[in-house]
N, C-alpha and C positions, 0 to 999 in steps of 0.2 A: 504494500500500500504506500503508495505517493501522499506526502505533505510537508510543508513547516509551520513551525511551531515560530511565534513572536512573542518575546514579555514585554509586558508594559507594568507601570505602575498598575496594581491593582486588579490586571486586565492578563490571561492568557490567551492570543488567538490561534487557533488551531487551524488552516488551512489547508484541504484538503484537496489532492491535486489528482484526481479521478475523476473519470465520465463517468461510471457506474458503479455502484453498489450494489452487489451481488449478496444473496443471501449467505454465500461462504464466508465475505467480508464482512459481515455485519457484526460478529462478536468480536473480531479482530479489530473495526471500529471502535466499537464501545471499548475494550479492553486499553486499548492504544491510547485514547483522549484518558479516559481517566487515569492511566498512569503519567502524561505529562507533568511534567517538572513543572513547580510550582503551584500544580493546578489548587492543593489544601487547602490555600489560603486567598486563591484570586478566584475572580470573576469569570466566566466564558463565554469567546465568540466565538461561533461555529461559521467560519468561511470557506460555504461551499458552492462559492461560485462556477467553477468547475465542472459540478456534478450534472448530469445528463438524466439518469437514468436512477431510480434505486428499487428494490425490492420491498415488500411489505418488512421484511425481517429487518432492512436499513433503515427503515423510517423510525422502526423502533427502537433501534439502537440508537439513532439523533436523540430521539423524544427522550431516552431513558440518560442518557448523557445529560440533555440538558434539565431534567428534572433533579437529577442528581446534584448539582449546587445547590440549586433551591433546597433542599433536602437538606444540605448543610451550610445553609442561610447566606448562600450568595448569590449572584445573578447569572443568565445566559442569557446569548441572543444566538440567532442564526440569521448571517448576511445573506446577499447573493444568490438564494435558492431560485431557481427558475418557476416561473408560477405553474406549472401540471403539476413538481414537486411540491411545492407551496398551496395548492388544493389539496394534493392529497395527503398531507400532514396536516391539515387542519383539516380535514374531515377526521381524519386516524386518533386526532388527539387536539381536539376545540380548545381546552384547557393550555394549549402553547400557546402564549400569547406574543412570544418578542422572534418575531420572524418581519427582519424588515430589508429593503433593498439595498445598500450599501454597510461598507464597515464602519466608514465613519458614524450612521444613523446607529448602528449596533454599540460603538464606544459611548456615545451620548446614552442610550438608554440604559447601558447596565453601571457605567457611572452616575444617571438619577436614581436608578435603584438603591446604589451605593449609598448616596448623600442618604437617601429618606431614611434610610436603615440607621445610620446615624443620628439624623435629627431626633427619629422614633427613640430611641436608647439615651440618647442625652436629657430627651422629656422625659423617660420614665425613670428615669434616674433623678431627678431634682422632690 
């Protein structure tokens, strides 16, 4: 499987340089992102601009990837999905909600995520 991986403050984006997701690669996906370096403690964007094609079994591995932050209270987004894959992940799983068109709209969104999480915890803390 083709990708690079970028850090940012705050932010790992994982870039994924495949036309197709094939169900063979879908656990090697999911496996792959979540062992990226740093990922513990950052944020995730999922840039798969790239991607052409995926299987029911890849979609789930995105979806379960990027649930997995959330899961341990940080954010994800997915850039660049081509819209047939952007309907059919939002049929698959309504509840993704940060699927937008560029990377840059992806750093914006899971860095206001960031902030609120912050503001929310500095108010419940006073």
């Amino acid at each position: 499987m083709q990708f690079k991986i970028d850090t940012k403050e705050k932010i790992v984006i994982f870039r994924l340089e495949e036309a197709g997701l094939d169900a063979k690669m879908a656990a090697d996906f999911e496996k792959t992102v979540l062992a990226t370096p740093n990922l513990e403690t950052s944020n995730l964007i999922l840039d798969l601009h790239s991607l052409q094609s995926a299987a029911p079994e890849a979609l789930e591995a995105i979806f379960t990837v990027y649930q997995h932050r959330y899961d341990h209270g940080l954010s994800a987004a997915v850039s660049g999905l081509n819209k047939v894959l952007t309907a059919q992940l939002s049929v698959q799983h309504p509840e993704m909600l940060n699927i937008v068109p560029t990377e840059s709209e992806a750093i914006d969104m899971v860095m206001m995520e960031d902030f609120e999480r912050e503001l929310d915890s500095e108010m419940n803390n006073d």
